[in-house]
TIPANU-40337 format. One record per atom (N, C-alpha, C): residue in one letter; atom name; z, x, y. Coordinates in nm, 4 decimals. Layout:
<pts>
   residu   atome         up       east      north
        A      CA          Z          X          Y
...
</pts>
This chain:
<pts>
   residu   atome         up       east      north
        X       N     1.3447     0.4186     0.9310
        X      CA     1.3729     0.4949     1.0518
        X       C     1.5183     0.4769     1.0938
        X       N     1.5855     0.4496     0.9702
        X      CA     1.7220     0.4478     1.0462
        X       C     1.8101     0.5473     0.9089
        X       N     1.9574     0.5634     0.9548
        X      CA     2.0058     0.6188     0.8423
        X       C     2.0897     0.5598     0.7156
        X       N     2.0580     0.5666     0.6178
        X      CA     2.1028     0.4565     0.4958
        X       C     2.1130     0.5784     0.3544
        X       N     2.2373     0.5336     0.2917
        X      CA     2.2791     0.6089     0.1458
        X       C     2.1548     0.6226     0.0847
        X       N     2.1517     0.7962     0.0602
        X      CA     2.0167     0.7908    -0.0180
        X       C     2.0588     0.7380    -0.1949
        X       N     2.1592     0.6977    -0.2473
        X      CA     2.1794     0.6509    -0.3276
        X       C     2.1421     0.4979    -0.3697
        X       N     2.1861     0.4583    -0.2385
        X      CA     2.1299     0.2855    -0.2195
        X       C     1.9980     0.2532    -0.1728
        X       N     1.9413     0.3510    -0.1223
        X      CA     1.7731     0.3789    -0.1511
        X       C     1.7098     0.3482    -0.2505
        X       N     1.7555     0.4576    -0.3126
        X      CA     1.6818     0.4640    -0.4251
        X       C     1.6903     0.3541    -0.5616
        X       N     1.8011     0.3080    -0.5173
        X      CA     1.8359     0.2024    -0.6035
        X       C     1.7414     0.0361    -0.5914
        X       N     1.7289     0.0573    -0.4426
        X      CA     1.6754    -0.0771    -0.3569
        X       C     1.5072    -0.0365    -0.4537
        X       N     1.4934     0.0841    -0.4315
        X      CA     1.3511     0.1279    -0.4796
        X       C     1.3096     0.0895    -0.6066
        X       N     1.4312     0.1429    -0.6774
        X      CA     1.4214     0.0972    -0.8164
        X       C     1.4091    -0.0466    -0.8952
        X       N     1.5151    -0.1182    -0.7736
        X      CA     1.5519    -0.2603    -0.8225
        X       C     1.3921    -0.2972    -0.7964
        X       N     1.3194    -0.2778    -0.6535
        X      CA     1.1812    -0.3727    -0.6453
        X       C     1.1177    -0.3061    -0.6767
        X       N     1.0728    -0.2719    -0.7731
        X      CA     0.9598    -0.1508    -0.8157
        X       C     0.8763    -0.1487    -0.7268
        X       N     0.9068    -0.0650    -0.6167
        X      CA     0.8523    -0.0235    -0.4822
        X       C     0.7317     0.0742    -0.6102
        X       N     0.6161     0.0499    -0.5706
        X      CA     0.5116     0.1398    -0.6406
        X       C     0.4690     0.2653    -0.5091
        X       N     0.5039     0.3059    -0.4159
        X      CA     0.4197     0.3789    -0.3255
        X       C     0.5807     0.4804    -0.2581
        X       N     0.5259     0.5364    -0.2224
        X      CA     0.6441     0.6498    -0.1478
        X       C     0.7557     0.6238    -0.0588
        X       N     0.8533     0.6538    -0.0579
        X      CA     0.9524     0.5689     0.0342
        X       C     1.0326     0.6938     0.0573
        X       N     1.1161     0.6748     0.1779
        X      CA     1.1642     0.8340     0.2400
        X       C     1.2484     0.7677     0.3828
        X       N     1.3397     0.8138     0.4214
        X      CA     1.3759     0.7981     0.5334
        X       C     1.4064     0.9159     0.6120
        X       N     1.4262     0.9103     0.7736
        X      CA     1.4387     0.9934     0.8931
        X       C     1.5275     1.0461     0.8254
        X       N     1.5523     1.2507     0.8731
        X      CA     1.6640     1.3190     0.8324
        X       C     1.6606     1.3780     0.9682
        X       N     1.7718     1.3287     1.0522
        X      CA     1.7494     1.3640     1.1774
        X       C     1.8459     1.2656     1.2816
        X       N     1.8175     1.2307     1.4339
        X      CA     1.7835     1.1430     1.4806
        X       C     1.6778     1.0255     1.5127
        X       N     1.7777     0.9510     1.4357
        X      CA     1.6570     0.8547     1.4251
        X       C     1.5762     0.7697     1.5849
        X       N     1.6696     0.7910     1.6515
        X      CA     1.6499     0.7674     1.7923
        X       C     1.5377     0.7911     1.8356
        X       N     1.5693     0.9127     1.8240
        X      CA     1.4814     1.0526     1.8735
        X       C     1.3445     0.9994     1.7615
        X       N     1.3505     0.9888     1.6502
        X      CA     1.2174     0.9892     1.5871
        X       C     1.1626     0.8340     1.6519
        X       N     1.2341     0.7458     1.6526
        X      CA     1.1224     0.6234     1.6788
        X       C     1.0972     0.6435     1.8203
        X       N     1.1273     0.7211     1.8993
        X      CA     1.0978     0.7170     2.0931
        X       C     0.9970     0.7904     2.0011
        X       N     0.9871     0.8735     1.9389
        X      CA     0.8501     0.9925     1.9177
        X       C     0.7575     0.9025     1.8809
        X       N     0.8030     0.8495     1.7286
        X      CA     0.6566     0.7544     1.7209
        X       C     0.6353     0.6699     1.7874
        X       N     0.6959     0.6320     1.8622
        X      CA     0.6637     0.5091     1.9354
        X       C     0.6459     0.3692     1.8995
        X       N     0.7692     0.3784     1.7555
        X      CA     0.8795     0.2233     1.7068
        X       C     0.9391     0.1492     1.8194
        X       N     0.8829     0.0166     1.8538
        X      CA     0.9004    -0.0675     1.9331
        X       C     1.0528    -0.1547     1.8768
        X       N     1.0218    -0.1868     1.7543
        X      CA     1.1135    -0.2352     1.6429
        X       C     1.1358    -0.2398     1.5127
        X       N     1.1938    -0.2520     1.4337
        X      CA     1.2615    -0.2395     1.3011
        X       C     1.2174    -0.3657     1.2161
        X       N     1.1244    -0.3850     1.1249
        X      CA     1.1090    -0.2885     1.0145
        X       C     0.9492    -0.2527     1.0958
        X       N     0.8990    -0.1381     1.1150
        X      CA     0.7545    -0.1436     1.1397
        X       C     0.6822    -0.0743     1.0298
        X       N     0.6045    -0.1377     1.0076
        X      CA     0.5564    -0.1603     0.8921
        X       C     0.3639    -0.0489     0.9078
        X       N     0.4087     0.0547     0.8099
        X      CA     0.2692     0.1719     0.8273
        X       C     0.2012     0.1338     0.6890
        X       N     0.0412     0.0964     0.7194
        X      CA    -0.0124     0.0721     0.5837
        X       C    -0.0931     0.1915     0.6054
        X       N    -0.0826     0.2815     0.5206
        X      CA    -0.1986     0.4071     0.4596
        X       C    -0.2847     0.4213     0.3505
        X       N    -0.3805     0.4657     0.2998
        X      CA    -0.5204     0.4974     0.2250
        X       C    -0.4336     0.5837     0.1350
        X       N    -0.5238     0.5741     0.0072
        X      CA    -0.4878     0.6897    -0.0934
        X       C    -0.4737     0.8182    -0.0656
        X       N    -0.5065     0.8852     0.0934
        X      CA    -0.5176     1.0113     0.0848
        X       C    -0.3914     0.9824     0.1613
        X       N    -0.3176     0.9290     0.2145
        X      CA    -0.1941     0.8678     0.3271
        X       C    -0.2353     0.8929     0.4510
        X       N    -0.3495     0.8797     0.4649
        X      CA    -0.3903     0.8126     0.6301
        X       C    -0.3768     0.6902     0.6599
        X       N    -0.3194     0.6918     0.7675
        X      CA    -0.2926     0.5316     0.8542
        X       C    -0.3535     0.4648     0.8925
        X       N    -0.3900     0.3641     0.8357
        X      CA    -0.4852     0.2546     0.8789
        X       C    -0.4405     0.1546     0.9109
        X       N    -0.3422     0.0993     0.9340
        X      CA    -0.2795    -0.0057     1.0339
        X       C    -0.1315     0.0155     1.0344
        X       N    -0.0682    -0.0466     1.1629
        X      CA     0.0818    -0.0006     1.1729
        X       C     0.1012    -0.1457     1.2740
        X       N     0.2476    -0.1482     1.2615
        X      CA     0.3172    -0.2390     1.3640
        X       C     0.2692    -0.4030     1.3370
        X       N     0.2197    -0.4457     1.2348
        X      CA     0.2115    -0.5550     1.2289
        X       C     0.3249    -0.6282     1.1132
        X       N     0.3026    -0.7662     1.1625
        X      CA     0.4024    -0.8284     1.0438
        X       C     0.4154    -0.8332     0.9002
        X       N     0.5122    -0.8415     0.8341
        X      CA     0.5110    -0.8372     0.6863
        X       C     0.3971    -0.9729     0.6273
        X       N     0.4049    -1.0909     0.6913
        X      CA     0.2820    -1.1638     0.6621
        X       C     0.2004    -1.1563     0.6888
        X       N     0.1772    -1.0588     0.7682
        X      CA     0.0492    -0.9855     0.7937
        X       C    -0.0523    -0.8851     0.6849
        X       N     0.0780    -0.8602     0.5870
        X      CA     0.0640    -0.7080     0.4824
        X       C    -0.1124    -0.7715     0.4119
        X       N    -0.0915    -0.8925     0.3421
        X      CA    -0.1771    -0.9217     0.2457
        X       C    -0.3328    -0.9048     0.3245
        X       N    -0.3531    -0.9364     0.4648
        X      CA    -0.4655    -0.9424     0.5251
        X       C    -0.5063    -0.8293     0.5480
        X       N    -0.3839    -0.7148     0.6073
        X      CA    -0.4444    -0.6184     0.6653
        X       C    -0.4815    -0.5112     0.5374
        X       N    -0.4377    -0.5287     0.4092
        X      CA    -0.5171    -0.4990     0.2651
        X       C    -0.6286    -0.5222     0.2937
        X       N    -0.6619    -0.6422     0.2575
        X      CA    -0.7884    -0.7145     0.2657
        X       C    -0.8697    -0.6436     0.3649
        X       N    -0.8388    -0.6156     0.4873
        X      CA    -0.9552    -0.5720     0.5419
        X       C    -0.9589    -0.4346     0.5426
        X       N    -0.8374    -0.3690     0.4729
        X      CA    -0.8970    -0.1981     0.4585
        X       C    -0.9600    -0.1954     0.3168
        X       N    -0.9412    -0.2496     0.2370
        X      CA    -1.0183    -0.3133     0.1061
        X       C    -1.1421    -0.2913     0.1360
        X       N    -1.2024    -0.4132     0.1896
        X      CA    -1.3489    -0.4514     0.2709
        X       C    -1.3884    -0.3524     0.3629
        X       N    -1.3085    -0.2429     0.4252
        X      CA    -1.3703    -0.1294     0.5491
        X       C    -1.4534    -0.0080     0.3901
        X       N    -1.3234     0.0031     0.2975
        X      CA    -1.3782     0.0957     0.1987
        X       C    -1.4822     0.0568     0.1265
        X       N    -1.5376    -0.0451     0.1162
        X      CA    -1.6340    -0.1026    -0.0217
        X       C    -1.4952    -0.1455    -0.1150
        X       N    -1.4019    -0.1848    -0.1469
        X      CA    -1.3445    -0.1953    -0.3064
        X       C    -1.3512    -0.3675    -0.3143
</pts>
């Protein structure tokens, strides 16, 4: 949600073999986090295979649990 070289993006992407979709604001980014309602930087959106949102705004040590329990909501 902020603005960054889409060159050095994609590179960051590449270097961590980010496996899932990555994209940034083309816009104001201001303007987009008052919209979503980004408290702070990095906020972190976990979504389902279809890219519905099933948890947002929690911590990065948070990531492995909040798997775990959309894991366990689906049956996998």
């Amino acid at each position: 949600a902020s603005k960054v070289d889409d060159n050095a993006l994609h590179e960051w992407v590449k270097k961590n073999n980010i496996s899932f979709p990555v994209g940034m604001v083309q816009g104001d980014e201001e303007k987009v986090r008052f919209t979503w309602g980004v408290k702070s930087l990095p906020w972190l959106i976990l979504t389902d295979k279809e890219h519905i949102v099933r948890a947002e705004g929690f911590a990065l040590a948070e990531l492995d649990r909040e798997i775990r329990q959309l894991s366990k909501a689906k049956g996998d």
